[in-house]
N, C-alpha and C positions, 0 to 999 in steps of 0.2 A: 351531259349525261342524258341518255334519251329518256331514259326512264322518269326524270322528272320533268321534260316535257310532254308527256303522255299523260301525270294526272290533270284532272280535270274535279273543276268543284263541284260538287251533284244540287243536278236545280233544286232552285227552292223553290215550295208550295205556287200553286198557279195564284194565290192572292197576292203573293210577293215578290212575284219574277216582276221586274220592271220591263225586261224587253227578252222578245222572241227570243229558245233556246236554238242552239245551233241546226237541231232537228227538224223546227218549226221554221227558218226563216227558209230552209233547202225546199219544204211543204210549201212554203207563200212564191219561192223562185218558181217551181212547177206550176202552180197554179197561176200565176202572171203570163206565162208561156202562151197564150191561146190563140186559135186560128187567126183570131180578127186585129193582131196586133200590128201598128203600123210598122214596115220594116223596108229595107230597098230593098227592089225586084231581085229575086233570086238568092236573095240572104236566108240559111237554113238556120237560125237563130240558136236554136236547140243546140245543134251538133256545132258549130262554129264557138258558141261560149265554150264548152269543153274543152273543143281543142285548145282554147286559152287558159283554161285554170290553170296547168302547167308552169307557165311561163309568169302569170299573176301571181302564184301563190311561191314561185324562186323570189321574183322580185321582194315582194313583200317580204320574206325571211331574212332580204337581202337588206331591209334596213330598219328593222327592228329587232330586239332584243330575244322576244317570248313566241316560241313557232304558234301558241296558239291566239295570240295573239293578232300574227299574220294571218291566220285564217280565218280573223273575225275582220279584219279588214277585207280580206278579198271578198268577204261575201255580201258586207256593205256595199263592198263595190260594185255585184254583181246587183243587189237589189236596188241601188241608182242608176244602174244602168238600163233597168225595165222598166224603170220607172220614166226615163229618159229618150225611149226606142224610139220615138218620134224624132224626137231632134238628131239624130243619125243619119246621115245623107251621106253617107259612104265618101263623102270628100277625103279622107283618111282611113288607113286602113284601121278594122274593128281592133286590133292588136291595140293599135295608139290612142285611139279611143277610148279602150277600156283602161290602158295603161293612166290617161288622163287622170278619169274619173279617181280609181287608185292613189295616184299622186295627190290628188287635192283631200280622199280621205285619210290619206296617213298625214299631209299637216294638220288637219283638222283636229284628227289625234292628239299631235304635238303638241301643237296650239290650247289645247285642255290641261294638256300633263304641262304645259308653260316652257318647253324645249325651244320653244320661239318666243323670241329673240335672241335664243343665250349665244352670243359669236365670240364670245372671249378665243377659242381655240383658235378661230379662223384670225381673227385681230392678230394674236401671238405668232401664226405662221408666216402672217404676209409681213409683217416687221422681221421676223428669223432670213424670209428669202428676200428682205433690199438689204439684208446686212452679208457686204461682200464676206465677211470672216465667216459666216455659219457654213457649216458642209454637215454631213453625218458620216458615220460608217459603213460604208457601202456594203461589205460583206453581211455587216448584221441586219440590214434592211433587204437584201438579196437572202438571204435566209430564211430571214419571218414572213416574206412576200410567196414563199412556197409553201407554208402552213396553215391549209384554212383558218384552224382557230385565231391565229395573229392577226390576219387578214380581215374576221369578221371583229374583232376587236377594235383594228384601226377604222373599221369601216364607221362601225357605231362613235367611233371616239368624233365625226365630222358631224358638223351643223347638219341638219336633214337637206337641205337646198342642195348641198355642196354631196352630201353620200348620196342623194336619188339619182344627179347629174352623170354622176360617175359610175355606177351602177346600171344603169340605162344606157350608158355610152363603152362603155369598157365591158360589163360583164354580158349585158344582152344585146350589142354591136347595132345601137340605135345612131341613126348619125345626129347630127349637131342639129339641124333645124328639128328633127321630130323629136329631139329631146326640149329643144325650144315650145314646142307645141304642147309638149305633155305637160310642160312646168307654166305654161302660160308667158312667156318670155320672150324677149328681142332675140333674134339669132346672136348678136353680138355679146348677151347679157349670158345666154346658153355656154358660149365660145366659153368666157371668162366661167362660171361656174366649174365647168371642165378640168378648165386648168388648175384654178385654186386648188378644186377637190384632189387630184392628181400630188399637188405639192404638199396638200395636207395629207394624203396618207406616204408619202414621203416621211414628215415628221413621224404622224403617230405610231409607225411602225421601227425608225428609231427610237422614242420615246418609247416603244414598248418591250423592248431588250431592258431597260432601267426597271419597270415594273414588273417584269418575268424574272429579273432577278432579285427582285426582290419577294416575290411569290415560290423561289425556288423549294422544293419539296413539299408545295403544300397541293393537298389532292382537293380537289374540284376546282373548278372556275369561281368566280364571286358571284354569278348569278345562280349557279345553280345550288350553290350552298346557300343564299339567301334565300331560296325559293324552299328550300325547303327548312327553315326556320321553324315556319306558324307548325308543323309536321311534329318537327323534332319536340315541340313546346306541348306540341296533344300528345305526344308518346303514340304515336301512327306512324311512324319508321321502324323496317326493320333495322336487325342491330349491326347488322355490316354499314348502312345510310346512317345512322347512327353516327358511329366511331368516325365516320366519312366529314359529316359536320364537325363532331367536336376537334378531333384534327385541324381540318381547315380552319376554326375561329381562331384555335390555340396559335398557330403560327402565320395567318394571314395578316397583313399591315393594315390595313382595312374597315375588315369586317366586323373583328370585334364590339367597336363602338355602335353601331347597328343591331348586334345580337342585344350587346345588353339595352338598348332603346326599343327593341321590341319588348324583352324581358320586362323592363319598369311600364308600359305602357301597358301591355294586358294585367299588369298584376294591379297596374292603377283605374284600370275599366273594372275587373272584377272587386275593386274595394270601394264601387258607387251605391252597389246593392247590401241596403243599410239589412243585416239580420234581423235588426228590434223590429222593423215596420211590422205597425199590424193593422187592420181595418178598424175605425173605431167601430164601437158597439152598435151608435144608433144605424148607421152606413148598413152594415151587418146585417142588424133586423128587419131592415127596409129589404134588401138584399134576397134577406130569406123567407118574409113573405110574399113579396114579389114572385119570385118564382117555387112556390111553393104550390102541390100541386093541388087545386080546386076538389069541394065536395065533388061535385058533379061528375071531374073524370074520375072520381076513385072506384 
């Protein structure tokens, strides 16, 4: 649902913002921009990044979850890459270059959120394809493979290594070595990611006929019902987003357990603020003549 990809959290006070708003880093990109920056002969810096956001900010969508998300990556990306413009010698093209940098900020990502190591999926695939008896259902895999939503589903359901592979080879028609380059890898280790990724959304997209129907009739996706949650909990939904939620918890296999873990977690932060606290007296006094205002300025 777009609409709940559009909001946005409103910053907080400039003592509390821990890092640049998105306004501000666009501000620090222009400013980096300046005549004197090293660059290969004839690279128009300025107009050459743009023509890349496009293709940075698909990819990025392309293997995470949260659109804005992806465009806090791309623009990490963009600000290590000015940071970086020296080390650029044009040996590859700026597309693969920046595509790089990207690459290594979305594991980096990963690697926070702890999504690295987790390969159970990929383990479970490559056992399903040495086992001569596994096949799937062709039609229902040819089906969901014409449905973005399925498609960005099974996409997310792959390790990152195995979705950025396939995604840079199959969606943005990179070949095998410059997907090699971008992941930092052997050409032969690139080949094999390829492939896995390819067999793994095989699976997830059979795999995901089971969970679509088990989803059937319930309205929204699971992200975007849990995104808007913390929403539905301030009473900050209209009342159509509203009924949209409560629908989805009532009948999604899922999510329930989630709603009520958020439910018990804020209602167990808001019961830390003890009502009795009070300042003892002497505290107090010290307090209030301290700042109490002098003969002099009255």
């Amino acid at each position: 649902m777009s609409s709940v990809h559009a909001r946005r959290r409103p910053d907080l006070p400039s003592k509390q913002r821990r890092s640049p708003s998105r306004s501000q880093r666009w501000q620090l990109t222009e400013r980096t921009l300046g005549p004197d920056d090293a660059r290969p002969p004839g690279l128009d810096l300025r107009n050459s990044l743009a023509a890349e956001l496009p293709g940075l900010l698909r990819y990025a969508r392309s293997v995470v979850a949260d659109d804005s998300l992806a465009e806090d990556l791309v623009q990490q990306t963009l600000l290590r890459a000015l940071e970086r413009l020296a080390t650029f010698r044009g040996e590859s093209s700026l597309a693969t270059w920046l595509h790089r940098i990207l690459y290594r900020t979305a594991v980096d990502h990963f690697r926070r959120v702890r999504e690295i190591p987790i390969d159970n999926f990929a383990t479970l695939v490559d056992r399903q394809w040495h086992d001569h008896e596994y096949t799937v259902d062709a039609a229902v895999v040819v089906s969901r493979a014409e449905t973005t939503t399925a498609l960005r589903d099974a996409l997310l359901r792959l390790p990152v290594i195995y979705r950025t592979a396939v995604v840079l080879h199959d969606m943005e028609g990179m070949t095998v070595p410059a997907v090699a380059g971008i992941q930092g890898v052997s050409l032969a280790a690139a080949k094999q990611r390829v492939r896995r990724g390819r067999m793994m959304m095989v699976s997830a997209l059979a795999q995901g006929s089971e969970r679509h129907a088990a989803r059937a009739g319930v309205p929204l996706n699971c992200w975007d019902a849990r995104s808007m949650i913390s929403d539905y909990l301030d009473n900050s939904l209209t009342s159509p987003d509203r009924q949209l939620v409560e629908k989805h918890v009532a009948n999604c296999p899922t999510c329930p357990a989630l709603y009520a873990g958020i439910v018990a977690s804020t209602r167990g932060v808001s019961r830390l603020r003890d009502a009795d606290s009070v300042v003892p007296e002497a505290i107090a006094c010290r307090l209030r003549q301290a700042y109490a205002p002098s003969a002099e300025t009255q």
